[in-house]
DOPADO-287565 format. One record per residue (C-alpha): residue number from 1; x, y, z; residue in one letter. Coordinates in Angstrom, 3 decimals. Layout:
! DOPADO-287565
+-----+----------+----------+----------+------+
! seq !        X !        Y !        Z ! type !
+-----+----------+----------+----------+------+
! NUM !        X !        Y !        Z !    a !
...
+-----+----------+----------+----------+------+
This chain:
! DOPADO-287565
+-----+----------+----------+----------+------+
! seq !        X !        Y !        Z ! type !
+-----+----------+----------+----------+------+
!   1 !  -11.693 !    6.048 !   17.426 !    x !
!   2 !  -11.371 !    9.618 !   14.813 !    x !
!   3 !  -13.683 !   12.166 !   16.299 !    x !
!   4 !  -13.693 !   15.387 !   14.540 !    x !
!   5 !  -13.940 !   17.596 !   16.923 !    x !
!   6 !  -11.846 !   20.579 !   15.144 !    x !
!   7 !  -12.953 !   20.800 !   11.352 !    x !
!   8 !   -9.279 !   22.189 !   10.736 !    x !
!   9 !   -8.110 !   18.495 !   11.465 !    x !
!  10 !   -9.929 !   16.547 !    8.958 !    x !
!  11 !   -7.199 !   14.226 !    6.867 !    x !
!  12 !   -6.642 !   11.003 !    7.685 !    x !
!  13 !   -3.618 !    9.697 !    5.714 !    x !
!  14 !   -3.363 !    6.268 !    4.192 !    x !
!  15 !    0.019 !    5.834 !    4.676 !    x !
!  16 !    2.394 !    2.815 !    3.543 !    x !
!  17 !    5.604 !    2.111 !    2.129 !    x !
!  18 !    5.149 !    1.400 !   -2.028 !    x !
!  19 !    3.432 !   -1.282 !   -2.900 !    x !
!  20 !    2.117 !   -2.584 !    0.185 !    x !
!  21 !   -1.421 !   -2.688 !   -0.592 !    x !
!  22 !   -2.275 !    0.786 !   -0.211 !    x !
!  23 !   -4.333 !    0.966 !   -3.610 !    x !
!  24 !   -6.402 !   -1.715 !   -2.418 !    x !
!  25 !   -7.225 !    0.053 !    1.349 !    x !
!  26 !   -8.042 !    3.321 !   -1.059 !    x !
!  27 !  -10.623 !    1.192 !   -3.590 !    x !
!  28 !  -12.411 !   -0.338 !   -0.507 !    x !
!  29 !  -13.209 !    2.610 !    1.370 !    x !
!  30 !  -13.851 !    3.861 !   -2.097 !    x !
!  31 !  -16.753 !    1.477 !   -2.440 !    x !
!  32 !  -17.216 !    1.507 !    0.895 !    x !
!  33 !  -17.809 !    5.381 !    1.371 !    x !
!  34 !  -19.470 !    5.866 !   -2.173 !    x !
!  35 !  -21.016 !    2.706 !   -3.077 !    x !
!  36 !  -19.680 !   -0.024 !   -6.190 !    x !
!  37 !  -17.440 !    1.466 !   -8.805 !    x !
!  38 !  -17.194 !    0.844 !  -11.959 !    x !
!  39 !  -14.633 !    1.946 !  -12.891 !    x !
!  40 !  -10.978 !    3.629 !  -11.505 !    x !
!  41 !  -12.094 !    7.377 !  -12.441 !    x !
!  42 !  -12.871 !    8.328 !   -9.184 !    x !
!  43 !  -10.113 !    7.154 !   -6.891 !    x !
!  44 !   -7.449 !    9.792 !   -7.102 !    x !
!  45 !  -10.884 !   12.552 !   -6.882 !    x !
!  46 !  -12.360 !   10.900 !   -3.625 !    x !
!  47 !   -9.563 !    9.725 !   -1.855 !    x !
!  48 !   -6.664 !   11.649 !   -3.550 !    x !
!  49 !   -3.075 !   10.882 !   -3.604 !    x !
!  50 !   -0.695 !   13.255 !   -2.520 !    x !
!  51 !    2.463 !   12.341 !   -4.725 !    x !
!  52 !    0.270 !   12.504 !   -8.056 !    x !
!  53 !   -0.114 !   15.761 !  -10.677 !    x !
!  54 !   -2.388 !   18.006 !   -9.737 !    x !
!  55 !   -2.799 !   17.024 !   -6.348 !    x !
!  56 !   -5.254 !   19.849 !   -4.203 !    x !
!  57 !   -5.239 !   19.867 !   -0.518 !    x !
!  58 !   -8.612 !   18.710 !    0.563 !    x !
!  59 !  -10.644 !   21.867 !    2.416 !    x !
!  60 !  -11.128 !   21.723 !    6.066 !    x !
!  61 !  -14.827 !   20.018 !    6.830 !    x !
!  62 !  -16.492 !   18.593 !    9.689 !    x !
!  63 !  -16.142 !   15.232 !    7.556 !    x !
!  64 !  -13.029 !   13.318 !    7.371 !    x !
!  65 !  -11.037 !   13.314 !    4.111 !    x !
!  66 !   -8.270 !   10.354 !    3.084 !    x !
!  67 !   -5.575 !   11.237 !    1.346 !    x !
!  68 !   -2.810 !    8.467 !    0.128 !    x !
!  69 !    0.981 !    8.960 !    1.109 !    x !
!  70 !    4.041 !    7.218 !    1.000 !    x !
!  71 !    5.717 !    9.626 !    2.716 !    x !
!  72 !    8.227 !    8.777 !    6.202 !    x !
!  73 !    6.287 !    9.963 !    9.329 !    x !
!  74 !    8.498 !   13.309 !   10.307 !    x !
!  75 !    8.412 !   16.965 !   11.880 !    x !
!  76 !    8.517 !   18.031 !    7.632 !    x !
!  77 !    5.480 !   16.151 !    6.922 !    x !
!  78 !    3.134 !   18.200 !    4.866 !    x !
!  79 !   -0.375 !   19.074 !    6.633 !    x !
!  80 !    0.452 !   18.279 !    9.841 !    x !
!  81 !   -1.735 !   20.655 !   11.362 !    x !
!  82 !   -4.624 !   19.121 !    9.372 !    x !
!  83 !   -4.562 !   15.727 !   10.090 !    x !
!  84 !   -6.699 !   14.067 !   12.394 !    x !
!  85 !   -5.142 !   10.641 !   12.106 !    x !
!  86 !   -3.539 !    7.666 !    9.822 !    x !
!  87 !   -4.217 !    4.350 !    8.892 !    x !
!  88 !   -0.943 !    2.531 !    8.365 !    x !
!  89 !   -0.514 !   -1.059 !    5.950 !    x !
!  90 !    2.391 !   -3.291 !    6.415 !    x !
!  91 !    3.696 !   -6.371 !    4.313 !    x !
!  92 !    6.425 !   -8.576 !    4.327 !    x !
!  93 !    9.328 !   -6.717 !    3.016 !    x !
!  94 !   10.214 !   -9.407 !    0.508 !    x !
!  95 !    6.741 !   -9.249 !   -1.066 !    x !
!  96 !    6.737 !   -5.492 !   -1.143 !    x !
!  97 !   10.572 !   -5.769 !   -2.670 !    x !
!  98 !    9.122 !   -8.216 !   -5.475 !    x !
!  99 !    6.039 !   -6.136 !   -5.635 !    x !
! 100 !    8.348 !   -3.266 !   -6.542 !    x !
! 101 !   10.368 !   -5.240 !   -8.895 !    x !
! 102 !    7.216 !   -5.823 !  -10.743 !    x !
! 103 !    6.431 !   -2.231 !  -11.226 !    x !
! 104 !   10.245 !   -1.614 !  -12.169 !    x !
! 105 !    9.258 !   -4.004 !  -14.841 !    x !
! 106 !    6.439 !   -1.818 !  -16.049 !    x !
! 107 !    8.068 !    1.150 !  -15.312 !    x !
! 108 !   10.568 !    0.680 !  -17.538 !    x !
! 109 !    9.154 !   -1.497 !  -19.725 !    x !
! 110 !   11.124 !   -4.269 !  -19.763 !    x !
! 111 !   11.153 !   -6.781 !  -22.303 !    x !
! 112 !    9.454 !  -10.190 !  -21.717 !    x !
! 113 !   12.662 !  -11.760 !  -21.901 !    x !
! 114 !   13.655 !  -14.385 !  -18.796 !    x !
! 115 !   16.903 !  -13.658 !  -19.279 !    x !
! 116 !   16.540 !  -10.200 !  -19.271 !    x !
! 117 !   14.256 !  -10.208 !  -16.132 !    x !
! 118 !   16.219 !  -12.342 !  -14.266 !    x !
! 119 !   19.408 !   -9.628 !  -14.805 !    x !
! 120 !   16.811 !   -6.989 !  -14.105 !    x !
! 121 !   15.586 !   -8.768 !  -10.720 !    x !
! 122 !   19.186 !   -9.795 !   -9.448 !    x !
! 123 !   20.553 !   -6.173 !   -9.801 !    x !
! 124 !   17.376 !   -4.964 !   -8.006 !    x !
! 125 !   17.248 !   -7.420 !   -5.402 !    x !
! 126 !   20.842 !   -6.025 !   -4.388 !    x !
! 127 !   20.259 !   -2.207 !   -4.329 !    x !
! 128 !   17.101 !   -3.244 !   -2.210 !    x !
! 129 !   19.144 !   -5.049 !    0.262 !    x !
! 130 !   21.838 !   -2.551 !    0.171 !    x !
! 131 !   19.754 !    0.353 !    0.602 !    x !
! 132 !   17.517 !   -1.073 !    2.640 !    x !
! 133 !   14.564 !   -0.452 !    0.431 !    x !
! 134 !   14.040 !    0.685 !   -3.123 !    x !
! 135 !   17.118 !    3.366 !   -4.196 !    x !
! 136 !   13.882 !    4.913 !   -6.151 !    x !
! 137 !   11.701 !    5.829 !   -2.456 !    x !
! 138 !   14.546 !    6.894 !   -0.940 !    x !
! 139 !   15.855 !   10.010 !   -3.037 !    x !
! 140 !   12.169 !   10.920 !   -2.675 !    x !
! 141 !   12.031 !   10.741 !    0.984 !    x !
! 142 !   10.233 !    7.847 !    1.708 !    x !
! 143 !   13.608 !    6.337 !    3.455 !    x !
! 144 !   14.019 !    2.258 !    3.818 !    x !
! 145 !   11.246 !    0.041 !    4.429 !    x !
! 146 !   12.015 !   -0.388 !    7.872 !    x !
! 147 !   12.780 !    3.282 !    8.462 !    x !
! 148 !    9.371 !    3.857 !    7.146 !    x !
! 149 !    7.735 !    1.775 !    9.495 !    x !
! 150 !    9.548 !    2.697 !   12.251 !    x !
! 151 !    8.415 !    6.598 !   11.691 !    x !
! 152 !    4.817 !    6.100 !   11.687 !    x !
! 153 !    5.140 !    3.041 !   14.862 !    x !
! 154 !    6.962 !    5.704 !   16.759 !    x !
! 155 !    3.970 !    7.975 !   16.440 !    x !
! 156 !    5.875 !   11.521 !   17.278 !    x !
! 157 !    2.747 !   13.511 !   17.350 !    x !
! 158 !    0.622 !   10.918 !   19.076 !    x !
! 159 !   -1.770 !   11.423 !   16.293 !    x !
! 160 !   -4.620 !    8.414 !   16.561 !    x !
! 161 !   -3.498 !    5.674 !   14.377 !    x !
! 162 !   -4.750 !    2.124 !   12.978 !    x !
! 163 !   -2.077 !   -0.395 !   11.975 !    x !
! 164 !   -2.880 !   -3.317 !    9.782 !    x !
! 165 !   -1.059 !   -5.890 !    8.142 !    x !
! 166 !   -1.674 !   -6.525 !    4.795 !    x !
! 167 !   -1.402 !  -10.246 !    4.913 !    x !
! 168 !   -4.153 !   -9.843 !    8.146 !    x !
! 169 !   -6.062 !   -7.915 !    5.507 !    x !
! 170 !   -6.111 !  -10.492 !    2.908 !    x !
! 171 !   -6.769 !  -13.324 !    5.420 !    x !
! 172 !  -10.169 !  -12.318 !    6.432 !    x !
! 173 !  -10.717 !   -8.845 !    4.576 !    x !
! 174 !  -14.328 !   -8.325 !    6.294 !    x !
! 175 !  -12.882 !   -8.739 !    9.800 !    x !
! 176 !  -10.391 !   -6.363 !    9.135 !    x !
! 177 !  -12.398 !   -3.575 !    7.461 !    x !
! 178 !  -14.738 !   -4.025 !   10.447 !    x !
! 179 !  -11.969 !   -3.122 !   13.131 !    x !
! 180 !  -11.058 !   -0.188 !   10.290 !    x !
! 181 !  -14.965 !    1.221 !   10.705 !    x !
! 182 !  -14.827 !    1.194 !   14.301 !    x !
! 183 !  -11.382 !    3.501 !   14.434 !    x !
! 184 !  -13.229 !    5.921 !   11.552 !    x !
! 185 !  -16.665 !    5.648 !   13.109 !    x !
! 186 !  -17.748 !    4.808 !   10.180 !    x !
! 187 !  -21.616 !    3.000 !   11.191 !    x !
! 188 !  -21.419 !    0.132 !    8.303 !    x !
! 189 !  -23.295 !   -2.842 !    8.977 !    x !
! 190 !  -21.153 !   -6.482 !    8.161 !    x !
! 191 !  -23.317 !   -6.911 !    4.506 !    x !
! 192 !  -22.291 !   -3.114 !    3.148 !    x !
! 193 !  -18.339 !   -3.770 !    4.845 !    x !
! 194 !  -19.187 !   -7.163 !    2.714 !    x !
! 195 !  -20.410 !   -5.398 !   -0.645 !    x !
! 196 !  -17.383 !   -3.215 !   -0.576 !    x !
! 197 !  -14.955 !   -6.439 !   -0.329 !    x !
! 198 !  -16.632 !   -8.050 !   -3.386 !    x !
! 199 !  -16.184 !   -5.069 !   -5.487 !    x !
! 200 !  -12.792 !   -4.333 !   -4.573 !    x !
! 201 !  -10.814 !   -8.219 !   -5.299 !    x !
! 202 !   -8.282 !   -8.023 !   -7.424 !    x !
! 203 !   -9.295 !   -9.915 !   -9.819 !    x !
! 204 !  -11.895 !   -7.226 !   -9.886 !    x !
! 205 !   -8.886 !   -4.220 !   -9.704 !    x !
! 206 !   -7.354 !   -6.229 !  -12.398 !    x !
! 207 !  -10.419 !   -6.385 !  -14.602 !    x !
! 208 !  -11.208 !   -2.711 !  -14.174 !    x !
! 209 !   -7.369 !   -2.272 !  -15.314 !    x !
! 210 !   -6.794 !   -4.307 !  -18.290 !    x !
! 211 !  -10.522 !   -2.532 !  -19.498 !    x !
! 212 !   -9.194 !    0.942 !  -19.031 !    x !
! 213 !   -5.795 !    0.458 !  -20.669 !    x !
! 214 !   -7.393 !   -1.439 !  -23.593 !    x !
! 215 !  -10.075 !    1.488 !  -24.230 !    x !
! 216 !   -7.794 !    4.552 !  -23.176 !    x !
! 217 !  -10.272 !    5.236 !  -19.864 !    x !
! 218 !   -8.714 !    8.040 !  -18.123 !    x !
! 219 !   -8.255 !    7.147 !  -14.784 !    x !
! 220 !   -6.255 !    5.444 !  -12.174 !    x !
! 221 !   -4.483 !    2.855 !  -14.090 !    x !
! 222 !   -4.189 !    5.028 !  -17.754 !    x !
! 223 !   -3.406 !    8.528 !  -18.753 !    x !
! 224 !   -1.546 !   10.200 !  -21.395 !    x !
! 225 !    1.309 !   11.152 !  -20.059 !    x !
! 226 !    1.687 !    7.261 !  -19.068 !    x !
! 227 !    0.286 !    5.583 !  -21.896 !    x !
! 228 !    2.751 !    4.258 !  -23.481 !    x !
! 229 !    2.887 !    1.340 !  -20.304 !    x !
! 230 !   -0.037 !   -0.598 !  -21.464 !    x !
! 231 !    1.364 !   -2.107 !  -24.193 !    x !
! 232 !    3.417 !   -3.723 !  -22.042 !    x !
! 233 !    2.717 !   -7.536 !  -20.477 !    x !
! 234 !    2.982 !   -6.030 !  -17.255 !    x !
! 235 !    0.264 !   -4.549 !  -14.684 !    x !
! 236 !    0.143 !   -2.518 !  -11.481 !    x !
! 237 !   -2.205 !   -4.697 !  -10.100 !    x !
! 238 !   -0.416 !   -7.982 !   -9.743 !    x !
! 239 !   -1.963 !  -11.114 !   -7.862 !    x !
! 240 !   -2.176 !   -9.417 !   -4.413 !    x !
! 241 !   -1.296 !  -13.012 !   -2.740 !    x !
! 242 !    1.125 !  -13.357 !   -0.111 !    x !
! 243 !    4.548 !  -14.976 !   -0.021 !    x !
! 244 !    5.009 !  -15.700 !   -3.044 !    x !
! 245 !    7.953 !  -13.398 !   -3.015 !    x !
! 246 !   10.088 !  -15.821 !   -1.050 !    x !
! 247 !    9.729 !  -18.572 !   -3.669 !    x !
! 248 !   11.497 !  -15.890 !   -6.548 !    x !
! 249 !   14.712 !  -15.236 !   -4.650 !    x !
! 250 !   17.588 !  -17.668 !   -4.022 !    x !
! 251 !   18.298 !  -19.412 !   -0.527 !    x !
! 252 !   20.975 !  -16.397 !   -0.056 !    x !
! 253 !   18.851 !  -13.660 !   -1.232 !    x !
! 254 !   15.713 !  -14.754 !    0.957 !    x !
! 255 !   18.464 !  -15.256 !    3.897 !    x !
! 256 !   20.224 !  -11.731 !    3.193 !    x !
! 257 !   16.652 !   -9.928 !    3.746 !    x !
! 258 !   15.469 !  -11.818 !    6.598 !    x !
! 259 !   18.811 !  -10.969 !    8.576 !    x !
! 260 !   18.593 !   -7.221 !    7.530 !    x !
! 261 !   14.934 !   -6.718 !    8.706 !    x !
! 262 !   14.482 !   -9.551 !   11.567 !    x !
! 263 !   14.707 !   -6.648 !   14.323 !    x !
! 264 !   11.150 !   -5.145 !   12.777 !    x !
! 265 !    9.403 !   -8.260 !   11.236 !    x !
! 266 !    9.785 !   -9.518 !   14.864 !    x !
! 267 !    8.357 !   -6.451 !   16.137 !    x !
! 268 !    5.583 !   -6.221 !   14.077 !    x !
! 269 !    4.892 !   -9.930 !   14.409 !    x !
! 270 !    6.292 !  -11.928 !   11.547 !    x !
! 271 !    7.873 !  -14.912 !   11.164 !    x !
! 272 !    9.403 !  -17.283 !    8.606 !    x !
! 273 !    7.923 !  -20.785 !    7.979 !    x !
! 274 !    9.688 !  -23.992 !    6.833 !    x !
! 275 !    9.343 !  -22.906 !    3.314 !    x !
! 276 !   11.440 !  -19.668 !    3.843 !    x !
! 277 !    8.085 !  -17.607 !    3.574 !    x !
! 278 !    7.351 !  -14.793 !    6.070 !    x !
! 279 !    4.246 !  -15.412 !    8.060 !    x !
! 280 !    2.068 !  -13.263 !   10.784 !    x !
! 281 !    1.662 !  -14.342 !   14.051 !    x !
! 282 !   -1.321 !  -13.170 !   15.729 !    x !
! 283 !   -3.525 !  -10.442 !   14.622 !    x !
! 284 !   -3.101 !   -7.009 !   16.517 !    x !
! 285 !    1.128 !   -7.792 !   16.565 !    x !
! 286 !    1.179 !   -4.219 !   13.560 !    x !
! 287 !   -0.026 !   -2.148 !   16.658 !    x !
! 288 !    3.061 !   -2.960 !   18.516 !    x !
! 289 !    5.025 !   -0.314 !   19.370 !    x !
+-----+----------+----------+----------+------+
């Protein structure tokens, strides 16, 4: 449990690799901490992101502050001597690779052409396997997927941490969140943990999007400078659901992942079903060390 005992050491990061669910951990504290939202405007002010324009280093407080990062656990990791501890999400690697493809797709606009997609996806699916993760995190030192995990399981400054698997999370979301208010301290009863689950689905997320990029809201999901991605077909908030991934890539692609990353999906728990999909074990297995 996070008990603020110096108000110099009052972050607690929301760490993950990209696109592992850590928007949706940041919207339900979000509604948990500050009651429903309406819409995305307050997200990057309440629980800030450190990679994003403009980003100011919350003051030091007797109240604990969350700040997002993608960032690789290391010695050169900014506000070290604030931080009074992390919460860490996991996911499948093939899920987060797909997840990524999907915001190449809006990144870059790509056109809503299968053929073109399915050149696009191949040639990423290969630089993710070759580099172990997306070539994109890496020259901005978020390192491979499993390096990433590995930095924040090995815990080098014994910082107090809470590990959670996203697939745990979207399983049973209240039970979860519940284990998440014990490590923060955070005295919610099961109906307001409940409240804060409804208004943060993503169907919900997705809503909130496709409003805000239709009506020019300023916010999480539209700005000027990144306009020009809502006329696309594509949306940062995709389905959320687990492994679907697996059914998108060929019997050798899905085989060429599994064999690069069994070492940590083992570690942290995962399996593969007859399908080819990646599935959890028991809950608690992210904690393992």
């Amino acid at each position: 449990m996070i008990n603020v005992t110096d108000p110099g050491r009052n972050i607690i990061w929301i760490a993950s690799y990209p696109k592992s669910g850590n928007t949706w951990v940041r919207f339900l504290l979000l509604n948990l901490l500050y009651g429903k939202q309406e819409s995305s405007e307050r997200l990057d002010k309440l629980v800030p992101d450190i990679h994003k324009r403009g980003f100011i280093v919350p003051p030091p407080g007797s109240s604990l502050t969350y700040v997002k990062s993608h960032l690789k656990m290391s010695a050169s990791m900014p506000f070290l001597e604030r931080t009074a501890g992390f919460i860490y999400v996991v996911r499948n690697p093939i899920d987060v690779m797909l997840s990524n493809l999907n915001y190449v797709y809006l990144t870059y606009r790509t056109p809503d052409n299968p053929e073109i997609r399915e050149d696009v996806k191949n040639d990423y699916i290969a630089q993710f396997i070759g580099h172990r993760g997306d070539p994109r995190w890496l020259k901005q030192g978020m390192g491979s997927w499993d390096g990433h995990v590995e930095s924040w399981c090995a815990n080098p400054h014994q910082l107090p941490g809470f590990f959670v698997r996203y697939e745990d999370m979207l399983e049973d979301t209240l039970s979860e969140m519940r284990r998440l208010c014990d490590f923060l301290g955070l005295e919610k009863t099961d109906a307001e943990i409940q409240e804060a689950v409804n208004q943060s689905t993503f169907s919900r997320m997705r809503s909130i999007e496709q409003r805000e990029l239709e009506n020019k809201v300023e916010g999480f999901f539209f700005s000027e400078y990144r306009k020009q991605r809502s006329d696309t077909p594509d949306r940062f908030m995709n389905s959320g659901k687990s492994g679907e991934g697996s059914r998108r890539l060929s019997h050798d692609q899905r085989n060429a992942v599994l064999s690069l990353f069994h070492p940590m999906l083992t570690k942290l728990g995962y399996s593969m079903d007859r399908d080819g999909r990646i599935v959890v074990a028991g809950k608690g297995q992210a904690n393992a060390k």
